[in-house]
C-alpha positions in Angstrom: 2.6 -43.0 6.9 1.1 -41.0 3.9 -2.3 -40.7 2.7 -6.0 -39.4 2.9 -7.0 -38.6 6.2 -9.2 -41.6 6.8 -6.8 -44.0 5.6 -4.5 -42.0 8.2 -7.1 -43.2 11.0 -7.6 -46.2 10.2 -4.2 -47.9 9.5 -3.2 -46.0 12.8 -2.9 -47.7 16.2 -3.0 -44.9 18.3 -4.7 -41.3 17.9 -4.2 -38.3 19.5 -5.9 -35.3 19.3 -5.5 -31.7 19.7 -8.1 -30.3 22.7 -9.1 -26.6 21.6 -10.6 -27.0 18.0 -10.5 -30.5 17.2 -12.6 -31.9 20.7 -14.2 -28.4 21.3 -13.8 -24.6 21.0 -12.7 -23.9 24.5 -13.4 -20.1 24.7 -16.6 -20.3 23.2 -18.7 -19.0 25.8 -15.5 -17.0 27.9 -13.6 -15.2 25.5 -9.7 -15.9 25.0 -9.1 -12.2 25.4 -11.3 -11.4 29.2 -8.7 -14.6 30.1 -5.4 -12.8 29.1 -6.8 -9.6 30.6 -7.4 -10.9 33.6 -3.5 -12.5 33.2 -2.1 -9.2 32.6 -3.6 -7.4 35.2 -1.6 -9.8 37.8 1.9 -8.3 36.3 2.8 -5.1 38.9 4.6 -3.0 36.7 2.2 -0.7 34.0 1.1 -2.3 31.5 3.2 0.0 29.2 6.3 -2.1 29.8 4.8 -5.1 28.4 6.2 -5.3 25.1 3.2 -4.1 22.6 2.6 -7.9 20.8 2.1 -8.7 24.9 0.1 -5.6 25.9 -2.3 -6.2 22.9 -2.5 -10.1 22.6 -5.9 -11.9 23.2 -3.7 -15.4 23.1 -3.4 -16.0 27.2 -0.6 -18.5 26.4 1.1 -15.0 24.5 1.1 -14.0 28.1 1.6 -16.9 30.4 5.1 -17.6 28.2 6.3 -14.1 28.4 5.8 -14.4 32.3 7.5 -17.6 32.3 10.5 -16.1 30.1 11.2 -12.1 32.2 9.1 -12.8 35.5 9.8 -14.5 38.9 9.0 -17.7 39.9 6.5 -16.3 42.3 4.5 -14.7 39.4 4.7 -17.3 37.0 3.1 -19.7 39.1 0.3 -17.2 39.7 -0.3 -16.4 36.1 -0.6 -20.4 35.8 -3.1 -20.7 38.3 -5.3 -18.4 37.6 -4.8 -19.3 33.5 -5.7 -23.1 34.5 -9.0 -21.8 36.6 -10.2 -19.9 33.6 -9.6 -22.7 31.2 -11.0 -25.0 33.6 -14.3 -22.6 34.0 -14.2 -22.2 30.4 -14.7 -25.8 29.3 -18.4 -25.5 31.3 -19.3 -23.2 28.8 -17.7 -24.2 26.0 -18.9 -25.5 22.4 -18.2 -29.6 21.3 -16.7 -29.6 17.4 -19.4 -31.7 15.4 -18.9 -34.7 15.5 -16.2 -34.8 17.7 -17.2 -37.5 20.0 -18.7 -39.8 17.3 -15.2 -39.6 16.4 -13.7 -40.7 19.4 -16.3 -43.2 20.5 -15.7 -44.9 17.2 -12.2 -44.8 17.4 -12.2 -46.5 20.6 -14.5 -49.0 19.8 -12.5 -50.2 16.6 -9.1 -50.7 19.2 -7.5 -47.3 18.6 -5.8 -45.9 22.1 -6.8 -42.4 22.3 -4.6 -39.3 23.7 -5.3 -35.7 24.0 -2.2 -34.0 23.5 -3.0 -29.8 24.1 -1.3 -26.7 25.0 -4.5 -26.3 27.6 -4.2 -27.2 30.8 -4.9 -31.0 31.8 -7.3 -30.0 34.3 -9.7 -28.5 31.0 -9.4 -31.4 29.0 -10.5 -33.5 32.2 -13.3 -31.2 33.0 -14.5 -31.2 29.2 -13.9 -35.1 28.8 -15.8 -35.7 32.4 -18.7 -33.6 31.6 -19.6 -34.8 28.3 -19.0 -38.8 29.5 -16.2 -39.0 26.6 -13.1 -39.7 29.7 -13.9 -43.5 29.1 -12.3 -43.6 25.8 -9.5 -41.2 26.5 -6.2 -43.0 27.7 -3.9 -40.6 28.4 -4.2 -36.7 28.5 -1.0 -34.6 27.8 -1.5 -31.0 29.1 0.6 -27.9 29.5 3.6 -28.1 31.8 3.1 -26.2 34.9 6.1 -23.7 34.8 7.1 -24.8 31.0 5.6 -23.1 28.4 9.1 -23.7 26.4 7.6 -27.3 26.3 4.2 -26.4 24.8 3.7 -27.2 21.2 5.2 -26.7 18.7 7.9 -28.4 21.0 7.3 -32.3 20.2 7.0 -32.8 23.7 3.7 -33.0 23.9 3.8 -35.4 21.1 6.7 -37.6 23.2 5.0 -37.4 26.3 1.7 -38.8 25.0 3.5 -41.7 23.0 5.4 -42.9 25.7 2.3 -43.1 27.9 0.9 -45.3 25.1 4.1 -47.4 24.5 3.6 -46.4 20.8 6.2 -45.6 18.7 5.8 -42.6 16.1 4.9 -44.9 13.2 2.0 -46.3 14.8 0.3 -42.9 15.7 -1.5 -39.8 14.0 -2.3 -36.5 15.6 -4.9 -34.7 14.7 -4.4 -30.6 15.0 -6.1 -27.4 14.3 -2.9 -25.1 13.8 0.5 -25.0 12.6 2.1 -25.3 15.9 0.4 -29.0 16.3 1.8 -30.0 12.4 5.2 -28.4 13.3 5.5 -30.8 16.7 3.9 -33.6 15.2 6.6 -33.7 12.1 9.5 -32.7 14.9 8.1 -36.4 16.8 7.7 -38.3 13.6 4.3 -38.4 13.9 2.1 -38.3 10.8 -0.7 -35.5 11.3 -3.8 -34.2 9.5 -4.7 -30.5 9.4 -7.8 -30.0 11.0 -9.3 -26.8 9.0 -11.8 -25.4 11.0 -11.6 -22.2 9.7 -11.8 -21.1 5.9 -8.7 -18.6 6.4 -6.1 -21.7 8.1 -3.6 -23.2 5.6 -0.6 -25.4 6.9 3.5 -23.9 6.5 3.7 -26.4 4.0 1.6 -24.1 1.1 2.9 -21.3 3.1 6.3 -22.0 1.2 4.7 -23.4 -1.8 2.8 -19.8 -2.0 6.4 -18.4 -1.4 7.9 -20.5 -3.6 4.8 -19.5 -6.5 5.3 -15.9 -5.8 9.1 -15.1 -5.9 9.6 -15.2 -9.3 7.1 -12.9 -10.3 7.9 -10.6 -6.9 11.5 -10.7 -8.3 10.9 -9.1 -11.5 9.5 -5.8 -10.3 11.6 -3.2 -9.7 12.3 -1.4 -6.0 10.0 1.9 -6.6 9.1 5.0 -4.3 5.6 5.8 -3.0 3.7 8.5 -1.5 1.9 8.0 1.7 -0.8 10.8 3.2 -2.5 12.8 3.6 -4.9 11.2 5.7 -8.6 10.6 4.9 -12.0 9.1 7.2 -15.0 7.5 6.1 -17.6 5.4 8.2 -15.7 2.6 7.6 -12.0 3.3 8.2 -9.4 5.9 8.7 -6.3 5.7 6.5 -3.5 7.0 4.4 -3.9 7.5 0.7 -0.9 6.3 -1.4 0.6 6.9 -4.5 1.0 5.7 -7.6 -1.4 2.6 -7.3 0.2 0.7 -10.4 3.5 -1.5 -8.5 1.4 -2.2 -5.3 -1.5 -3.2 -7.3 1.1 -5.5 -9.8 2.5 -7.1 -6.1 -0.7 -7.7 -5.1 -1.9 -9.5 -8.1 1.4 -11.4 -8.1 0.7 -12.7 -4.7 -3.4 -13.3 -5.4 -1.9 -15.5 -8.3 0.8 -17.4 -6.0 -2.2 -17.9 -3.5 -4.8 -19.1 -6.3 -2.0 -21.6 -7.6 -1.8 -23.2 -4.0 -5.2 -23.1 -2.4 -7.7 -22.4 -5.2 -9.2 -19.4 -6.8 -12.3 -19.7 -4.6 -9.9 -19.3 -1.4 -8.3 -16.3 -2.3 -9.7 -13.4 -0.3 -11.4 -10.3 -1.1 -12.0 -9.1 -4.8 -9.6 -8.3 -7.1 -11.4 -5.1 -8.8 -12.4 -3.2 -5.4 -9.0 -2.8 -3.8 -7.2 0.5 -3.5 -4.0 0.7 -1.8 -3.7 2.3 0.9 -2.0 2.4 4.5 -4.9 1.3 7.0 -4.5 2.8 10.7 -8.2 2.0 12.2 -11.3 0.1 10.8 -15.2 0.3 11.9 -17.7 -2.0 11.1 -20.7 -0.6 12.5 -23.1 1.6 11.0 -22.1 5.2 12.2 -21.9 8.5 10.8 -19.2 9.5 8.9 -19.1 13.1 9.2 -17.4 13.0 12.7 -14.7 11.1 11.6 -14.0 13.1 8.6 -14.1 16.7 11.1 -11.4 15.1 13.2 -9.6 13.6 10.4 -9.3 17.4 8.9 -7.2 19.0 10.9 -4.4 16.6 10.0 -4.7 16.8 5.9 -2.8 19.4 6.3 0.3 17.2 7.3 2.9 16.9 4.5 2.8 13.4 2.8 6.2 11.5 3.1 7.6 9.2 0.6 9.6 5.9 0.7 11.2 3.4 -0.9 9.9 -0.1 -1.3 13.0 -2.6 -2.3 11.2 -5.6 -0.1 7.8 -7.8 0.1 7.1 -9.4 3.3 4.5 -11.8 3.0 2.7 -12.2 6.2 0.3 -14.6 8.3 -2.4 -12.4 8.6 -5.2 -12.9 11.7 -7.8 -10.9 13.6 -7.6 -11.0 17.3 -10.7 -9.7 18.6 -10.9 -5.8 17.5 -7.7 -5.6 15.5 -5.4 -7.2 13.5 -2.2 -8.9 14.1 0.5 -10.3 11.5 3.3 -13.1 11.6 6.4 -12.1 8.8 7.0 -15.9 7.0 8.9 -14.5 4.4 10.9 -11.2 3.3 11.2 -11.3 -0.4 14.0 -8.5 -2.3 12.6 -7.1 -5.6 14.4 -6.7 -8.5 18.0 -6.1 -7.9 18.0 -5.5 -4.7 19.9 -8.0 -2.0 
């Protein structure tokens, strides 16, 4: 089934939707990070065992399917119950997407079957659906498998689950989704989907290649080269490394701009092009404070000796702030000129 979203709908028999994002923003009003906080602190050893994407997520699924994968049974089924409370507590406070239940009421009123398929507990989506009188139109809700986060999405189980409740075959359906992990499970179940965008930043793996696929040839044509990284400067806004020379990270960076531009549009491509200087970030401040601090404690350590090193590869990476920092996915490693 291929073509604009709303032809997607309608020629559909059966829709199903993702829960957090499409139907609402679940941790609107209790943040997603207090939640996998609160999971972490059930886990006895220090916290300094958790591996550091773990110890520094604001995902709670991050941290309910490492428990699942390297802790007991007994702990596991903790972590879920307390991670099915919060979510459960959190869709009282949470936000409805607009037009979100015009959406579904329509839907159901021109003889679609409706399904909520989410990686959410089903006791949220009930809560949610109950509270804002939308359960009526809802058929069948798919949550996360107590015990089995291995069968969350982008597993198509979800997808399976919540067809063979309907009696609809794949062909008959489209599932609505707010991430890759919901475009990944619907294509695994044969489902046709449509990307819901919420967010400016979001793009689908599909132009994640096509970016790839834009970018390697120029990427290819530089040549490996060595930089200098340090000494270490402060300002208000940031504390980083300088690095040297500016001219092949600044020709990478345009070739990648340019790749993006190509796929998305000029107008999505982040940040100015004339402003940037490269640099190796290590902490970021975005209130108004005064710099002179930072650059006193910053001193002492320009007096560390630079080190240099070579650059024969271009990861290109998912980029994506979690609460106070940043965190990164590698989608692709690229090899420079020459180099295998």
């Amino acid at each position: 089934m291929i073509g604009t979203p709303a032809a997607l709908v309608a020629l559909a028999r059966y829709l199903l939707l993702d829960f957090d994002g499409p139907v609402c923003h679940l941790f609107a009003g209790l943040p997603a990070r207090q939640i996998a906080d609160e999971l972490r602190d059930l886990i006895p050893e220090p916290s300094t065992a958790l591996p550091e994407a773990v110890r520094m997520t604001g995902d709670p699924l991050a941290v309910l399917t490492h428990i699942a994968r390297h802790g007991s049974a007994a702990l596991s089924a903790e972590v879920e119950r307390v991670l099915r409370a919060a979510e459960t507590r959190a869709a009282t406070s949470t936000m409805p997407t607009p037009y979100a239940a015009r959406l579904i009421a329509v839907a159901r009123h021109t003889g679609q079957r409706l399904a909520v398929v989410s990686n959410n507990s089903a006791d949220a989506v009930t809560a949610y659906l109950g509270a804002h009188g939308l359960d009526r139109y809802i058929d069948v809700i798919v949550g996360r498998p107590a015990r089995r986060p291995d069968r969350m999405k982008p597993n198509p189980w979800p997808v399976l689950a919540a067809l063979d409740e309907l009696h609809s075959s794949p062909d008959e359906a489209v599932l609505v989704g707010d991430s890759p992990t919901d475009v990944e499970a619907a294509h695994a179940a044969g489902v046709a989907v449509i990307g819901y965008a919420n967010k400016p930043a979001k793009w689908t793996p599909t132009q994640a290649n096509r970016i790839v696929t834009e970018a390697r040839p120029h990427l290819s044509r530089i040549p490996p080269f060595t930089i200098t990284i340090g000494p270490l400067a402060g300002s208000a806004g940031a504390v980083r490394f300088s690095v040297g020379p500016h001219e092949p990270v600044l020709r990478i960076r345009a070739a990648v701009r340019a790749a993006v531009a190509a796929v998305r549009g000029a107008e999505n491509v982040p940040m100015r092009s004339t402003t940037y200087v490269p640099h190796v970030g290590i902490a970021y401040n975005n209130s108004q404070v005064d710099a002179q601090p930072v650059r006193q404690r910053v001193r002492g350590l320009r007096s560390e000796p630079p080190v240099t090193t070579l650059i024969n590869t271009i990861d290109l990476v998912e980029l994506r702030r979690e609460e106070r920092r940043y965190a990164w996915r590698t989608l692709h490693r690229i090899p420079l000129q020459g180099h295998r």
